[in-house]
N, CA, C and O atoms as CSV, one atom per row, in Angstrom:
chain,resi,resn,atom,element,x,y,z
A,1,UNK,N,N,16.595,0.158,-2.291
A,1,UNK,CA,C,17.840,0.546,-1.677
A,1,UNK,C,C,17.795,0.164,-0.209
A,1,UNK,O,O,16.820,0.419,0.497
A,2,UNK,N,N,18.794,-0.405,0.191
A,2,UNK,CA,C,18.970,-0.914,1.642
A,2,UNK,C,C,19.439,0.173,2.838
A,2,UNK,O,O,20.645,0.200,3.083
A,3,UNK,N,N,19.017,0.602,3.200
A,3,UNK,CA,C,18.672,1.612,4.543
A,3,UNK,C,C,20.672,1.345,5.004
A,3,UNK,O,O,21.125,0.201,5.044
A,4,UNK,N,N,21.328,2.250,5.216
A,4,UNK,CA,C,22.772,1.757,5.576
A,4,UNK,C,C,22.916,2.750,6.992
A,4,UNK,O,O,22.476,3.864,7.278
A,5,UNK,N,N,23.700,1.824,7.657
A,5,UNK,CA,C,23.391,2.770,9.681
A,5,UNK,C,C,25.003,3.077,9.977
A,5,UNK,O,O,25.849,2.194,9.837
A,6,UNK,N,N,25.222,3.986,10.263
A,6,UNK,CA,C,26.041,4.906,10.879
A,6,UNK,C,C,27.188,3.594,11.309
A,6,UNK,O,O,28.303,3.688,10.795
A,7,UNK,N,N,27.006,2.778,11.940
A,7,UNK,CA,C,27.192,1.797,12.238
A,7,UNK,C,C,28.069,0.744,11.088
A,7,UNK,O,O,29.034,0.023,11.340
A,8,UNK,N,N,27.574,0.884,10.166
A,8,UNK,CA,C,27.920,0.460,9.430
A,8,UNK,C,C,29.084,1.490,8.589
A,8,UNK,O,O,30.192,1.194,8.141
A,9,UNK,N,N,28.563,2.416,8.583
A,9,UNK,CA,C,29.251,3.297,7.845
A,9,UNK,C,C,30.538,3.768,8.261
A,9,UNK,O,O,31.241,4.336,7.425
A,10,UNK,N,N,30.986,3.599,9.547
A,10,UNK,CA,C,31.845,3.530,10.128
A,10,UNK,C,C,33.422,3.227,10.112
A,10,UNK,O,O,34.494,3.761,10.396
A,11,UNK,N,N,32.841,1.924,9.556
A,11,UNK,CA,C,33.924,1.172,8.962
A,11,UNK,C,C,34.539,1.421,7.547
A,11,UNK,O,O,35.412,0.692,7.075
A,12,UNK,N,N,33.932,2.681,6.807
A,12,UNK,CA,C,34.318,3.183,5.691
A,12,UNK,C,C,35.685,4.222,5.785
A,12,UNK,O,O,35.821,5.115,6.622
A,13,UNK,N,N,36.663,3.861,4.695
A,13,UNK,CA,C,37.247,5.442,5.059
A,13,UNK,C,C,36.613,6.626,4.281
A,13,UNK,O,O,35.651,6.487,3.525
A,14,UNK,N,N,37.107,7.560,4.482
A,14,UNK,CA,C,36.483,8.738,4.029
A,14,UNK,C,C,36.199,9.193,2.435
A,14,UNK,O,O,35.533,10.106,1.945
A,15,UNK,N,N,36.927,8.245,1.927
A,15,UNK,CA,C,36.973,7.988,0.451
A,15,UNK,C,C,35.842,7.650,0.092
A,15,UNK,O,O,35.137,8.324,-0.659
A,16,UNK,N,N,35.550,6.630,0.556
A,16,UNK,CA,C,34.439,5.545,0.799
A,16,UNK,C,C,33.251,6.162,0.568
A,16,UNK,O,O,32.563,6.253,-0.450
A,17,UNK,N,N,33.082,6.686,1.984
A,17,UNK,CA,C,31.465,7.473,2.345
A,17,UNK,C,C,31.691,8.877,1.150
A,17,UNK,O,O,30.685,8.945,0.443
A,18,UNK,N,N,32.197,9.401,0.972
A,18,UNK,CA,C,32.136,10.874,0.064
A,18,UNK,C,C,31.934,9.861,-1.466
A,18,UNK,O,O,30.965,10.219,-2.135
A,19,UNK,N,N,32.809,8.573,-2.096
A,19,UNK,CA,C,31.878,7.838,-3.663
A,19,UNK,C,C,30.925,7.174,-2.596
A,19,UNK,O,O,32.014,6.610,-2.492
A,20,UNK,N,N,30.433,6.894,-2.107
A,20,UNK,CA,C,28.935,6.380,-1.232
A,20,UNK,C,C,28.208,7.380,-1.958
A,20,UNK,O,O,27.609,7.278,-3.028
A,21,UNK,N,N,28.348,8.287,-1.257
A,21,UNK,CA,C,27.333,9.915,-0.675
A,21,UNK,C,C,26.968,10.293,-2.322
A,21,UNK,O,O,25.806,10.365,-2.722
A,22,UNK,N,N,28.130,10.514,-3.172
A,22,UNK,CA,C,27.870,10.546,-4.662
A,22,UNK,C,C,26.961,9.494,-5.259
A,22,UNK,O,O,25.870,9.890,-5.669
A,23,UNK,N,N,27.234,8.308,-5.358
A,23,UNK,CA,C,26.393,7.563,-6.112
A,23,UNK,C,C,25.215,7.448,-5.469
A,23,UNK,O,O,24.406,7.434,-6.397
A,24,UNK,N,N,24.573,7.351,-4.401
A,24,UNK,CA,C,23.612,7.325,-3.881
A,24,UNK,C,C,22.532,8.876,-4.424
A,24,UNK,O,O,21.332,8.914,-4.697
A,25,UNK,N,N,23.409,9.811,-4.414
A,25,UNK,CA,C,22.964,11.118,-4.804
A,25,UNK,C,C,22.901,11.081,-6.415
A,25,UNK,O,O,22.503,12.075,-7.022
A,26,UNK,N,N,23.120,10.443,-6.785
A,26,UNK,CA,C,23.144,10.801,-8.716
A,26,UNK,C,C,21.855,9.330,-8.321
A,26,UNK,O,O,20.730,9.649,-8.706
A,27,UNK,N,N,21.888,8.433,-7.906
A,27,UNK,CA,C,20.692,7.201,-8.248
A,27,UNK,C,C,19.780,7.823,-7.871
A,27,UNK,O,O,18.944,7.439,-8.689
A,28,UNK,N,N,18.994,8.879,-6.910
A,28,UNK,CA,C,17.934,8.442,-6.083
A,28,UNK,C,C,16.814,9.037,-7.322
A,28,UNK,O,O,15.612,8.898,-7.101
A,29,UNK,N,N,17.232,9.642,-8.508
A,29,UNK,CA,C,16.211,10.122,-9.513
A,29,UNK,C,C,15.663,8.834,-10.341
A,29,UNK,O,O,14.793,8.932,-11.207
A,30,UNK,N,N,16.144,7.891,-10.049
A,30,UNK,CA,C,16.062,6.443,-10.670
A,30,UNK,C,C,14.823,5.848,-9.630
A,30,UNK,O,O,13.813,5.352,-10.129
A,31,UNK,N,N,14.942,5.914,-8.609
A,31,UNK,CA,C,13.720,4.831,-7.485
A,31,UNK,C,C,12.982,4.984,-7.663
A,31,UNK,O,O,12.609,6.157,-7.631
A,32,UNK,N,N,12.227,4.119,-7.958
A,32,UNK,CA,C,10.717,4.560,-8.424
A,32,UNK,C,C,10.014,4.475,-6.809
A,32,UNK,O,O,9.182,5.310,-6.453
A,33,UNK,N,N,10.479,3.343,-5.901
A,33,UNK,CA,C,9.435,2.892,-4.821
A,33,UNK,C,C,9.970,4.325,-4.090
A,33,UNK,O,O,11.080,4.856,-4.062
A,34,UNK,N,N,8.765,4.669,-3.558
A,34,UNK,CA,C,9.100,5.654,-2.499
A,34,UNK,C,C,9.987,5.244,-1.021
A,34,UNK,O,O,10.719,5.979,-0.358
A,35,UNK,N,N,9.686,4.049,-0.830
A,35,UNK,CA,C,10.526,3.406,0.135
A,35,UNK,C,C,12.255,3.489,0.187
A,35,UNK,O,O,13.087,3.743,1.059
A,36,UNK,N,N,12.289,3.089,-1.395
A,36,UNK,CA,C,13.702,3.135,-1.967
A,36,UNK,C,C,14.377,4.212,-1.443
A,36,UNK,O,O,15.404,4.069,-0.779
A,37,UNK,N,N,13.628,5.828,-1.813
A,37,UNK,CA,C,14.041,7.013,-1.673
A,37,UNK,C,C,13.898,7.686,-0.527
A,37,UNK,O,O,14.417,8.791,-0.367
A,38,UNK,N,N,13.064,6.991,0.534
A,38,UNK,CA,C,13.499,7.334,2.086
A,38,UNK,C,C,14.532,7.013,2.642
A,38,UNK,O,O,15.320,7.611,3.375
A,39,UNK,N,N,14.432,5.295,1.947
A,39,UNK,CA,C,16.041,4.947,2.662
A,39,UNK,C,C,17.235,5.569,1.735
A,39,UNK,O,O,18.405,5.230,1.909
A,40,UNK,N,N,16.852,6.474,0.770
A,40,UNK,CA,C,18.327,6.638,0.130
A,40,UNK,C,C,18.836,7.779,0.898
A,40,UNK,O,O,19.973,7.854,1.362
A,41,UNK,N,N,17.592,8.971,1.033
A,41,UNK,CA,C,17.824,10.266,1.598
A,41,UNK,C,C,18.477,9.882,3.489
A,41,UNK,O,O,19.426,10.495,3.979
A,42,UNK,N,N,17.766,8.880,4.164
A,42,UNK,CA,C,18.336,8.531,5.086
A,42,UNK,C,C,19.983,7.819,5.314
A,42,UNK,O,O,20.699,8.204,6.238
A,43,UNK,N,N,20.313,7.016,4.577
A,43,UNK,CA,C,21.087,6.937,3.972
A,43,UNK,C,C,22.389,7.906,3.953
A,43,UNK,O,O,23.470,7.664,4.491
A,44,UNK,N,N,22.002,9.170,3.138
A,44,UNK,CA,C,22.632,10.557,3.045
A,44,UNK,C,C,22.838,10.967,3.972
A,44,UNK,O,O,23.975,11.344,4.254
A,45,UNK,N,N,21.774,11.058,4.848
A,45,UNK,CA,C,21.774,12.257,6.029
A,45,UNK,C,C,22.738,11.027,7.139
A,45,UNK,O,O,23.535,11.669,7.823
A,46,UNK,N,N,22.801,9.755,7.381
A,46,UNK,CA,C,24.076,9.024,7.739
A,46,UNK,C,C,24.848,9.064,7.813
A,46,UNK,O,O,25.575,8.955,8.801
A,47,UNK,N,N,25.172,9.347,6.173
A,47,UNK,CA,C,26.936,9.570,5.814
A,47,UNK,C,C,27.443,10.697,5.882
A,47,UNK,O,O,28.665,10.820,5.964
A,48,UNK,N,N,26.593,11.780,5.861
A,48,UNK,CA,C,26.578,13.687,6.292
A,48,UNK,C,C,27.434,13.337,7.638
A,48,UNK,O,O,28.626,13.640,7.695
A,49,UNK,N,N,26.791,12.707,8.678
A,49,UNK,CA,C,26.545,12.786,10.381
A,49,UNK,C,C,27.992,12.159,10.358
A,49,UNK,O,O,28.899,12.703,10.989
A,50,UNK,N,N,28.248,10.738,9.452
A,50,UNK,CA,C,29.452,9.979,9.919
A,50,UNK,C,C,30.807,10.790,9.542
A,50,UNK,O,O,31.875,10.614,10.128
A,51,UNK,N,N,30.624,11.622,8.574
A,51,UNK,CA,C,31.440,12.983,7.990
A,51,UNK,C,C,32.109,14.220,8.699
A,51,UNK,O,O,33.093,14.951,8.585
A,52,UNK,N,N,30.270,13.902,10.025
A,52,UNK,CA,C,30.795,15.541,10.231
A,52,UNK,C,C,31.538,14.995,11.586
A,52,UNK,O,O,32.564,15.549,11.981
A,53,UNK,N,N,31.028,14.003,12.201
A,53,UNK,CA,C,31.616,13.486,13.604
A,53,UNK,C,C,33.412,13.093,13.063
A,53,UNK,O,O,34.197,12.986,14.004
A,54,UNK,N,N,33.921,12.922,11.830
A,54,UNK,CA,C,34.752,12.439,12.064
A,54,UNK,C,C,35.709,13.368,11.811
A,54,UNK,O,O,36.869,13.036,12.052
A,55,UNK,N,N,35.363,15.144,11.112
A,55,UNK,CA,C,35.899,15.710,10.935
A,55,UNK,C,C,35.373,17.216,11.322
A,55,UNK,O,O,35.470,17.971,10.354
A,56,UNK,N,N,34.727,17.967,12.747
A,56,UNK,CA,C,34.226,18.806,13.463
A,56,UNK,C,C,34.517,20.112,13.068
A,56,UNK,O,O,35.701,20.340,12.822
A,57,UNK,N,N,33.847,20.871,12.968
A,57,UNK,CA,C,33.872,22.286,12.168
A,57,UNK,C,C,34.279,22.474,10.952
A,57,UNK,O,O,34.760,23.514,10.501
A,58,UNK,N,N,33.988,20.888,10.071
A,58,UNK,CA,C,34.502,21.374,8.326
A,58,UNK,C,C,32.817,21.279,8.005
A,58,UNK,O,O,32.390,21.515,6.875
């Protein structure tokens, strides 16, 4: 799984990052490489941050 940066994520609308945030969350029981599953959980915690900056006290 490819490590995805805030930066990137940006350019998503909110639709986007929330089926992102899902499929990433139903795959990561699939990765076998542990690598895979750092960058997936990092990944997550990305699209959490790009979520919460774009919508403050939800």
């Amino acid at each position: 799984m490819k490590l995805t940066t805030r930066f990137e994520l940006a350019s998503k609308s909110t639709n986007e990052l929330r089926a992102l945030y899902r499929d990433i969350f139903n795959a990561i029981a699939t990765f076998e490489q542990p690598q895979e599953r750092l960058n997936a959980f990092a990944t997550l915690q990305n699209i959490r941050a790009e979520l919460s900056h774009r919508a403050p006290g939800l």
